[in-house]
C-alpha positions as CSV (number, residue, x, y, z in Angstrom):
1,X,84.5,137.9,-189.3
2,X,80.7,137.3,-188.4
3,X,78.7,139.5,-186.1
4,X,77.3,137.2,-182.8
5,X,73.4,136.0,-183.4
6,X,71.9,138.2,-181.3
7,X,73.4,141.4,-182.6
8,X,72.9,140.0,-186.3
9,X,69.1,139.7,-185.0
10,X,68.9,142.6,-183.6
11,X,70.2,144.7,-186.1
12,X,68.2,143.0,-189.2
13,X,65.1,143.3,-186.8
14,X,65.7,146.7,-186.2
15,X,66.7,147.4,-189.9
16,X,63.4,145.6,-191.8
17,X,61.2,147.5,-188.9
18,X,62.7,150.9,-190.8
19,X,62.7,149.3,-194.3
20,X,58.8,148.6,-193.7
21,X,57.3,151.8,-192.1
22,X,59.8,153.8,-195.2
23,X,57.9,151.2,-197.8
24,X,54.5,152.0,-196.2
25,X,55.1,155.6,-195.9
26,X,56.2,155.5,-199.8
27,X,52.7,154.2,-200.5
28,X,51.0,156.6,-198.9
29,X,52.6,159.9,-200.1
30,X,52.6,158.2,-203.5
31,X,49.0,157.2,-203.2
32,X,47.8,161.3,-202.0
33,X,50.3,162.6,-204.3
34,X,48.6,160.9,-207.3
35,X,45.2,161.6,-205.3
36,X,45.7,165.3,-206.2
37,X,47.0,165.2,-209.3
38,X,44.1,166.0,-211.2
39,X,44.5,162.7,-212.8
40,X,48.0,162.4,-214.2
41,X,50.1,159.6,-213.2
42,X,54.0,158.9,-213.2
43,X,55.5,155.2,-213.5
44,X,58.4,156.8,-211.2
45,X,55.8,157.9,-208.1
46,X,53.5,154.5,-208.6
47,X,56.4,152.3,-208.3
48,X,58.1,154.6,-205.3
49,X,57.6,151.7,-202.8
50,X,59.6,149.2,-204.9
51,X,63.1,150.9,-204.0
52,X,62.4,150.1,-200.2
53,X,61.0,147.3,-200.5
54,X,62.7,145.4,-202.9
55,X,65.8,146.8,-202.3
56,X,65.6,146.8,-198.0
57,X,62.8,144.7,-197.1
58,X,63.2,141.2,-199.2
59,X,67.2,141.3,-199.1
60,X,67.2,142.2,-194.7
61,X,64.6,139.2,-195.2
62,X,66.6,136.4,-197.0
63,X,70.3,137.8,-194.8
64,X,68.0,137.3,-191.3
65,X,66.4,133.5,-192.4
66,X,69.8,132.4,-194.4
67,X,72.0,132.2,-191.2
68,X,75.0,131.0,-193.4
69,X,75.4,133.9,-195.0
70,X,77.5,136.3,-193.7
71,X,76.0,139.6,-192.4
72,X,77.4,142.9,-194.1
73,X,79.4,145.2,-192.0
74,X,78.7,148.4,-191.0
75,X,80.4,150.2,-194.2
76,X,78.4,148.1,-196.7
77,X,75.0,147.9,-194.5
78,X,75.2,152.5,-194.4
79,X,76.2,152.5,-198.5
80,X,73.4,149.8,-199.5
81,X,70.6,152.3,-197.2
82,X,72.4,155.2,-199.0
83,X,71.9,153.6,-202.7
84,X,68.0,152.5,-201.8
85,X,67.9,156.1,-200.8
86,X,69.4,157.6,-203.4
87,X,67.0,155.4,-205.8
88,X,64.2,156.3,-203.9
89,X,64.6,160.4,-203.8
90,X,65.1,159.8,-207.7
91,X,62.2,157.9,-208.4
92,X,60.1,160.9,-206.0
93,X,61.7,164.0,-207.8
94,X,61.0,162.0,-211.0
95,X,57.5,161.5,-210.1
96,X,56.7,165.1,-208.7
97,X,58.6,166.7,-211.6
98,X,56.7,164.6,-214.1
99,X,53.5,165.4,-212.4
100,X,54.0,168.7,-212.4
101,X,54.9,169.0,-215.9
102,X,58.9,170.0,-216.0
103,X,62.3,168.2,-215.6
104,X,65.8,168.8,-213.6
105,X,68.7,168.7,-214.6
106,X,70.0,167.1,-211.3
107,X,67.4,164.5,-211.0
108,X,69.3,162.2,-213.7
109,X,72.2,162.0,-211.2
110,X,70.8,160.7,-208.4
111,X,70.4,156.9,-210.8
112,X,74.2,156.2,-211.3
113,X,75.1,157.7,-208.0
114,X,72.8,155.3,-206.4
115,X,74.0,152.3,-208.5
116,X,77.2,152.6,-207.6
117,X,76.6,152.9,-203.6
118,X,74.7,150.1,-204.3
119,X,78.2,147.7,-206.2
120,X,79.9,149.6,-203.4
121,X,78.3,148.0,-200.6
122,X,78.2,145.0,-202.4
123,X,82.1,144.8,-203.0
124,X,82.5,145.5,-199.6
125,X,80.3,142.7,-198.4
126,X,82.2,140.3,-200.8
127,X,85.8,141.2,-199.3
128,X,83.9,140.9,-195.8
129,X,82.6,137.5,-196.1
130,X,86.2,136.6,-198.1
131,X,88.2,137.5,-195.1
């Protein structure tokens, strides 16, 4: 089952306008945060941007232009946004933590919990466009 064209438009549109202001807004807090760190850096807070934007921006990208492609439904679109999250908020703790000069013990977590949100949404998206 494929969603009509002008809700599959609508919806991408609507989803790579959040992707982009969440990629922007992880460049900015990433960019102060660093600005105030006295000079020490984390590869987890430089790279913060990447999650949304590699993982929401460029793949909404390729589904909106590739219009043979079948759109993800609901359940897969909400547990791929979950996953980037999930990446995201680790890759931020990571940072801040690292910055700050300790660790969590819940911060490891967050990476196979958002991994498997992420095969989650895409097994659902497979059985979708199989049907």
């Amino acid at each position: 089952m494929y969603t009509s064209d002008p809700d599959r438009q609508k919806s991408s549109a609507r989803i790579l306008t959040v992707y982009a202001g969440v990629t922007l807004f992880c460049i900015l807090f990433s960019t102060v945060y660093e600005y105030f760190s006295h000079g020490v850096y984390s590869a987890d807070m430089v790279f913060l941007f990447a999650y949304p934007a590699f993982g929401g921006l460029l793949p909404f990208t390729v589904l909106r232009l590739a219009e043979r492609v079948p759109y993800p439904g609901d359940g897969a679109r909400a547990a791929w946004h979950c996953g980037i999250a999930a990446l995201a908020v680790r890759s931020c703790l990571s940072g801040v933590l690292e910055i700050f000069g300790t660790d969590s013990a819940y911060v490891p977590f967050l990476l196979p919990v958002g991994i498997a949100l992420l095969l989650g949404a895409l097994i659902g998206w497979y059985a979708r466009a199989g049907k």
